[in-house]
C-alpha positions in Angstrom: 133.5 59.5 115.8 130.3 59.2 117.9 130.3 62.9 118.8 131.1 63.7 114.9 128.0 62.0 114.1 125.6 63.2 117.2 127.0 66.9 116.1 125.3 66.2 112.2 122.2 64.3 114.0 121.7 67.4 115.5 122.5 69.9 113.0 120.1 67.9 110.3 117.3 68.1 113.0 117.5 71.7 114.0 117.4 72.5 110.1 114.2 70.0 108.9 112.7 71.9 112.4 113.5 75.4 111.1 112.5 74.7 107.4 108.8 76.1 107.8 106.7 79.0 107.1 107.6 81.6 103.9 104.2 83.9 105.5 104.6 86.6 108.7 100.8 86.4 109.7 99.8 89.8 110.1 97.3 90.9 107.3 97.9 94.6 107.0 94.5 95.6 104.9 91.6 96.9 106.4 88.2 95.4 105.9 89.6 93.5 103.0 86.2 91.7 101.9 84.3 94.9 102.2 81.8 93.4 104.6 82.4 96.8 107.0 80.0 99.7 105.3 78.1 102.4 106.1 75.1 104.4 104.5 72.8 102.2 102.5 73.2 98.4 102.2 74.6 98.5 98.1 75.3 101.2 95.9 77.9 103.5 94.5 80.9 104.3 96.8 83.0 106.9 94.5 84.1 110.0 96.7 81.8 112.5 94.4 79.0 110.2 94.8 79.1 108.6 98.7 75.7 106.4 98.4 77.7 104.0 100.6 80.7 104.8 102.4 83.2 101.6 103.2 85.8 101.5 106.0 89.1 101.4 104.8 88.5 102.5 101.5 88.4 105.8 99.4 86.9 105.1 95.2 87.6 107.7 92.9 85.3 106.4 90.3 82.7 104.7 88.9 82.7 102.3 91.5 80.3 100.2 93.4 79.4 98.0 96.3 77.0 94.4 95.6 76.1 92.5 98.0 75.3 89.3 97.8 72.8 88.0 95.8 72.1 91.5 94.5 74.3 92.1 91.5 71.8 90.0 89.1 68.9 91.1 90.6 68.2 94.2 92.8 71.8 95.7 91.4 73.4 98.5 93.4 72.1 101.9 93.3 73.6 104.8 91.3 73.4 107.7 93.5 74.9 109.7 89.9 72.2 108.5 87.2 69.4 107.8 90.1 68.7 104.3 89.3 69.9 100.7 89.8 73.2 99.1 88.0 72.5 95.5 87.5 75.0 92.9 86.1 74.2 90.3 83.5 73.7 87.3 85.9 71.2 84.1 86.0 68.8 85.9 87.8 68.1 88.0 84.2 68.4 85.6 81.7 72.1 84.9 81.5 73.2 81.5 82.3 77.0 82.8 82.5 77.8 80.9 86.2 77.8 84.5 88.1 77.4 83.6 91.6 75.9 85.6 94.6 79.2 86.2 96.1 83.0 86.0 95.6 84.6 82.7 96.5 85.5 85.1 100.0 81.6 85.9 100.7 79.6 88.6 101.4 79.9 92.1 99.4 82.0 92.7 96.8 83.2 95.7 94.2 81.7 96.6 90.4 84.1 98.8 88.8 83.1 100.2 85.4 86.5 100.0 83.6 85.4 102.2 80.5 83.5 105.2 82.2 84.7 108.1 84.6 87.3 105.4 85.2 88.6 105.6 89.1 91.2 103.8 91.5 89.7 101.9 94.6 92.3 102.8 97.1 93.8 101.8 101.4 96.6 103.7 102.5 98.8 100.4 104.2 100.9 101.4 107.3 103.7 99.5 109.1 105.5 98.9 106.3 109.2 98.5 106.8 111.4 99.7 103.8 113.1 97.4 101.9 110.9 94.1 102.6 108.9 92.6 100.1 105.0 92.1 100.5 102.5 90.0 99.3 99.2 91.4 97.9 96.3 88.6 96.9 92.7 89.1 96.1 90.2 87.4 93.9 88.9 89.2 91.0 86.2 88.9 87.7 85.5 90.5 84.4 81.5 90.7 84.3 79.4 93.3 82.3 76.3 95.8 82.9 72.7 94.3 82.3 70.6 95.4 79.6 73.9 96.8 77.3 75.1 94.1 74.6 78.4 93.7 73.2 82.0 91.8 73.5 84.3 93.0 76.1 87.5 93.0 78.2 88.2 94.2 81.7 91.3 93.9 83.8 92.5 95.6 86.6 96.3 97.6 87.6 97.1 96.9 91.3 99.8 99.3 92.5 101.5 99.7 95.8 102.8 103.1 95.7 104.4 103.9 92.3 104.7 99.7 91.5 101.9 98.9 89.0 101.3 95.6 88.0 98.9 94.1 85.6 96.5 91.0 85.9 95.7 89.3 82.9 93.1 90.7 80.1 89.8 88.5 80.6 87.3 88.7 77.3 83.7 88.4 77.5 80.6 88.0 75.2 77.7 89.7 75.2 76.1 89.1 79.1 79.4 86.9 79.8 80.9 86.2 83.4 84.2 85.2 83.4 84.1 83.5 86.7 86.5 84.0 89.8 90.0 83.8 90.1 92.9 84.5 92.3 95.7 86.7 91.8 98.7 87.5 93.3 101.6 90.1 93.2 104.5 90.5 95.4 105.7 94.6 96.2 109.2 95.8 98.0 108.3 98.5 100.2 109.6 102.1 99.3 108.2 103.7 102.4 106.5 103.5 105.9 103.2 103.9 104.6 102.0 103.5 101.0 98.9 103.7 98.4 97.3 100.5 97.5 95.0 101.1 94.6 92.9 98.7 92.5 92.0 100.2 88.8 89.4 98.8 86.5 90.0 98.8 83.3 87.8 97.5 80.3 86.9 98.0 76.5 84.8 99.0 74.8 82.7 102.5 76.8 79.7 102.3 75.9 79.1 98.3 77.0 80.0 98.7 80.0 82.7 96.5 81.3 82.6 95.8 84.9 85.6 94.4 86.7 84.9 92.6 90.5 86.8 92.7 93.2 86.9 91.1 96.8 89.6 89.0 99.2 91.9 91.6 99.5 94.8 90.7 101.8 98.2 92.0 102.2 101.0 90.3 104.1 104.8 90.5 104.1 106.2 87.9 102.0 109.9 85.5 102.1 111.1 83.3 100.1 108.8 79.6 99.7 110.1 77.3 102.3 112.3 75.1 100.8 111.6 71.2 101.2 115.7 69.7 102.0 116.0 65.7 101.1 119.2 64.9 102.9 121.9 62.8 101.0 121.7 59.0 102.1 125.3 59.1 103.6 123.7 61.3 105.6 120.6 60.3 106.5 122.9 57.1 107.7 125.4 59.0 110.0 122.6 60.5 111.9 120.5 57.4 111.9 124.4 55.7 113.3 124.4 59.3 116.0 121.1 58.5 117.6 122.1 54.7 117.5 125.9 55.2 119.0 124.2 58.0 121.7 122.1 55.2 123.1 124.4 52.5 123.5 126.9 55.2 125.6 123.9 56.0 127.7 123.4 52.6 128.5 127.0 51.4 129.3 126.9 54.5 131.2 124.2 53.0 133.3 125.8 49.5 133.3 128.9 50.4 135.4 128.7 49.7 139.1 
């Protein structure tokens, strides 16, 4: 009976012990909050267009780089129309709550979601086919300076051919939506796949920007799962521990 009882003692421990972590710690993006750049300090990063080139990343459109404290005041320079691109921010009469930097710091992305419309994209390596990954980043609908009128912006994240959709933020004239976080878990189809981030916004003309930064990948498992043992036992193994001790000790007893 007593080794019955020591054997589920020790089988309930060894499972409340290996009931942890759902996260591998590896994050597989590069330069994720976009602090790593090259070329001027803010500006316009599409591929036709380099004002500012950032490590990791290739933008295929109207795409930009703030940093912070910039996007409501000095903007970041269009290399394409020769001039600034400032978002409608406190600094310029808009008391919408846009801040000088994502809730991660430091630089992040303007994409124009309505005009010459372009994916921000990292080729991810050491993927292993068939796991599942987690992709998070924080993201923002805000809107060009200077342009009035309502409008949307969301963005597609896709890993490879899987696109997924965040959800459509709306904006008045000179709004800021304010940051949130997102989420989406991928299964991996190959070694080495496409991670693209693709503004899109209505109406062209306004223009809606959508902001990006935080970008971290990771593989992903299942939550870890909290076990609450049944009483009975919760009892036997409390009755294991308590039989184990009194052997040891008649053990010790004998002459």
């Amino acid at each position: 009976m007593i080794k019955q009882a020591f054997a589920c003692g020790a089988a309930f421990a060894a499972l409340m012990l290996t009931s942890g972590g759902a996260y591998a710690q590896t994050d597989l993006i590069v330069n994720g909050d976009f602090e790593l750049t090259s070329g001027h300090s803010s500006g316009q990063f599409d591929a036709a267009h380099p004002y500012v080139n950032v490590t990791g990343w290739v933008s295929h459109g109207y795409n930009f780089i703030f940093n912070a404290g910039t996007a409501d005041t000095t903007g970041a320079y269009s290399s394409e129309y020769h001039g600034p691109v400032i978002l409608w921010g406190p600094a310029n009469g808009s008391n919408n709550g846009l801040t000088a930097a994502s809730p991660s710091g430091g630089n992040f992305v303007g994409a124009d979601g309505a005009f010459e419309v372009g994916a921000i994209e990292q080729v991810v390596s050491g993927l292993t086919v068939g796991r599942t990954y987690q992709v998070s980043f924080y993201w923002a609908g805000a809107q060009q300076y200077d342009l009035p009128g309502d409008n949307t912006e969301q963005f597609q994240v896709s890993l490879g051919s899987d696109a997924q959709l965040t959800s459509i933020v709306s904006n008045p004239t000179g709004g800021f939506s304010g940051w949130r976080q997102q989420s989406f878990v991928y299964t991996a189809s190959a070694a080495s796949e496409t991670l693209s981030f693709l503004a899109i916004g209505t109406p062209d003309g306004v223009p809606p920007f959508a902001l990006l930064d935080g970008v971290s990948m990771f593989e992903y498992t299942a939550p870890p799962v909290t076990i609450t043992p049944e009483p009975g036992a919760m009892a036997l193994a409390a009755a294991a521990v308590a039989g184990f001790g009194t052997v040891l000790r008649r053990r010790r007893s004998r002459p």
